[in-house]
C-alpha positions, -999 to 999 in steps of 0.1 A, spaced: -1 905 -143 32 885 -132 29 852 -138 49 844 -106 30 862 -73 43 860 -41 20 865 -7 8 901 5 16 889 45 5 918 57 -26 911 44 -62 890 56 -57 884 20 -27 868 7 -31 858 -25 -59 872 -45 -59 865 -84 -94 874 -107 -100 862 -142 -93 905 -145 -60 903 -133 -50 873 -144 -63 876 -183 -83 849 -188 -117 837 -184 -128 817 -160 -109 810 -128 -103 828 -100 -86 819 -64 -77 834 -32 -54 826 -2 -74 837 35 -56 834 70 -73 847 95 -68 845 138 -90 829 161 -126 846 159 -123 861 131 -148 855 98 -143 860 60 -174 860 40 -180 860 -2 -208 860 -20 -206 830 -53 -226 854 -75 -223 836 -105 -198 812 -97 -197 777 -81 -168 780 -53 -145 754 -35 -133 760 -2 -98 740 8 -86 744 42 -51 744 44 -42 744 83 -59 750 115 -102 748 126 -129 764 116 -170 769 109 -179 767 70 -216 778 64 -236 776 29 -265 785 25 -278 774 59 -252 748 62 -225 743 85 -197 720 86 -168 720 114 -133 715 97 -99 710 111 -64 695 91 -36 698 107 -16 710 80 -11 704 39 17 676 50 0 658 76 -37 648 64 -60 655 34 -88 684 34 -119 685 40 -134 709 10 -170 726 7 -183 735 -24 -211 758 -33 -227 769 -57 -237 800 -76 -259 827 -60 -246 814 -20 -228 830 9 -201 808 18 -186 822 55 -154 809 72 -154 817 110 -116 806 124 -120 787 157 -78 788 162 -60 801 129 -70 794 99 -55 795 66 -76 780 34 -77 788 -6 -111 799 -20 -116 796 -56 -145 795 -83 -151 798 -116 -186 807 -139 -213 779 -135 -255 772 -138 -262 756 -105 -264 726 -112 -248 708 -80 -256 713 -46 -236 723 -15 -217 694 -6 -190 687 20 -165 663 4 -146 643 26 -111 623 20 -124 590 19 -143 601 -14 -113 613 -30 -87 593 -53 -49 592 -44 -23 579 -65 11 576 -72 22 587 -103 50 582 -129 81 565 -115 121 568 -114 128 607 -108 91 618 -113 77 597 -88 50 615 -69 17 617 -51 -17 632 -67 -50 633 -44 -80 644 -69 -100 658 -44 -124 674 -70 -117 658 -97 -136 640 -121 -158 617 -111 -163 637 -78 -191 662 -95 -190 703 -106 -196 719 -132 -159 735 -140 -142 732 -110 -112 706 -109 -92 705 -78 -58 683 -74 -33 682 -47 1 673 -50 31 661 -32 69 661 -45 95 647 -29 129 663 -28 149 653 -58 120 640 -80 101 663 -108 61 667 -112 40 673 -149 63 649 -166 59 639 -189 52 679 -190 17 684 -205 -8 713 -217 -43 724 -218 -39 755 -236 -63 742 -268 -26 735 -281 -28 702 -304 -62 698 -297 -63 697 -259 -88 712 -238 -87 750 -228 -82 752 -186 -66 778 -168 -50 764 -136 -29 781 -107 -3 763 -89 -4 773 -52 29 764 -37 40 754 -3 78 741 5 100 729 36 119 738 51 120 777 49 151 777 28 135 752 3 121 757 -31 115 745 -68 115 752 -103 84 759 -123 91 765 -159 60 778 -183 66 769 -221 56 764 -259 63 742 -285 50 766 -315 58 800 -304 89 817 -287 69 814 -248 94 803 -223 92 814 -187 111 802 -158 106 807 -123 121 800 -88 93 794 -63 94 802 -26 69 791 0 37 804 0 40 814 -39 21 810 -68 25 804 -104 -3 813 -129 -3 784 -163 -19 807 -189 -3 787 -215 18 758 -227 33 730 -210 43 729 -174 68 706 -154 81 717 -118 116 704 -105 124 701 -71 160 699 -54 171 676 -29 164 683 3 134 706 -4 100 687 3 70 706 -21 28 708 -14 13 721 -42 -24 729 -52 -40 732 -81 -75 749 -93 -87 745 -128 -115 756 -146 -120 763 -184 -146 744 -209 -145 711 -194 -178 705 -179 -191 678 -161 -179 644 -168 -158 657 -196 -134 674 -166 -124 637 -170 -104 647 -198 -65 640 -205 -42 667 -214 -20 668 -241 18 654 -235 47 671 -250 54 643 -277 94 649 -270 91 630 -237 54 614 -238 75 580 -242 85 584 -210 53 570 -193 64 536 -207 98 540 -192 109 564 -164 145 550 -166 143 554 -201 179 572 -216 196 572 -182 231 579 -180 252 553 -162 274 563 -135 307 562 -139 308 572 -177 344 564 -179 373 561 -151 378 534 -128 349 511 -113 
């Protein structure tokens, strides 16, 4: 499978990746937009699932339960997200349209369904100088599941995100997660760079990314860059053998630029270099 996949619009479906088609283990994710009145269903089977609407109202209903969401859109609040766990029908019923992300990954049962709200979840603002932006953990650890770890991400125009760049490939002793970065950009001309890479191998990929598209981390370390002028959402699912508490875990920074958390404006260039003041 390409690593970089780009929306089927013609589709109920839009994006649609399976530990199958990806080649890997544990995660899988889907994109849904469906009109007014129309319903989506999916069995968990063996999987605990997190629902994250994206834009627009709906019914979600598990096991018996309903919740009424609405966001106005990825830019202008935080979700609402419903998770559920293995052996459940989850059901999305659009009351205007609705676009969300389903994904899930292999788990025991051990948590309930839950609707978490945003007042539960942690939002920070990370790194500083030219990687300066904004991570809500809205499942993240300590919110509880079983594999499941859920971040939302905002980059401004101009600034980077994963820098220091980090892994979680079982590189250097980090933890093995796959993770899928589900992209949305303004304006309509906008978009970043998301570059896939190793340390120890010859594994280098680099991709433009357009609104709407996604980029698969099988491997290695992972910064994104974004120009100015282009404003970037991005959502991540992970899921790999991190349970519980231990989802908690750091990743691995590439020890080129881990320094960098101490100081963003570290090895800056100083403008002019030479010439007249």
């Amino acid at each position: 499978m390409e690593h970089l996949i780009t929306p089927n619009k013609d589709s109920q479906i839009l994006i649609d990746v399976t530990p199958a088609s990806a080649g890997w283990q544990y995660l899988s994710f889907r994109v849904v937009a469906l009109s007014a009145g129309e319903m989506y269903t999916q069995a968990t089977e063996g999987n605990e699932v997190a629902v994250v609407p994206l834009r627009g109202t709906a019914v979600l209903s598990a096991g018996g339960n309903s919740f009424s969401v609405s966001r106005r859109g990825y830019f202008q609040e935080p979700p609402h997200i419903l998770y559920a766990p293995p052996d459940t029908a989850v059901s999305v019923r659009a009351t205007t349209s609705f676009e969300f992300a389903i994904g899930g990954a292999p788990a025991t049962g051990k948590y309930p369904i839950r609707l978490f709200t945003p007042d539960e979840m942690k939002m920070e603002i990370r790194g500083g100088g030219a990687a300066r932006r904004q991570v809500n953990h809205v499942l993240a650890h300590p919110l509880p599941a079983e594999r499941l770890i859920l971040f939302e991400v905002y980059v401004p125009g101009g600034m980077y995100s994963g820098w220091p760049p980090h892994c979680h490939d079982g590189y250097a002793g980090s933890p093995y997660l796959e993770e899928v970065y589900y992209y949305r950009i303004e304006p309509e001309a906008g978009y970043c760079i998301h570059r896939n890479y190793r340390r120890d191998i010859p594994f280098d990929e680099l991709f433009t990314v357009r609104d709407g598209d996604l980029v698969l981390v099988t491997q290695g370390f992972h910064p994104v860059a974004v120009p100015p002028g282009s404003q970037v959402y991005f959502l991540n699912y992970l899921a790999g053998e991190l349970l519980d508490e231990a989802r908690g875990t750091p990743p691995y920074d590439d020890p080129d630029w881990g320094w960098m958390k101490e100081d963003y404006e570290g090895n800056m260039l100083k403008l002019p270099v030479f010439g007249n003041d």
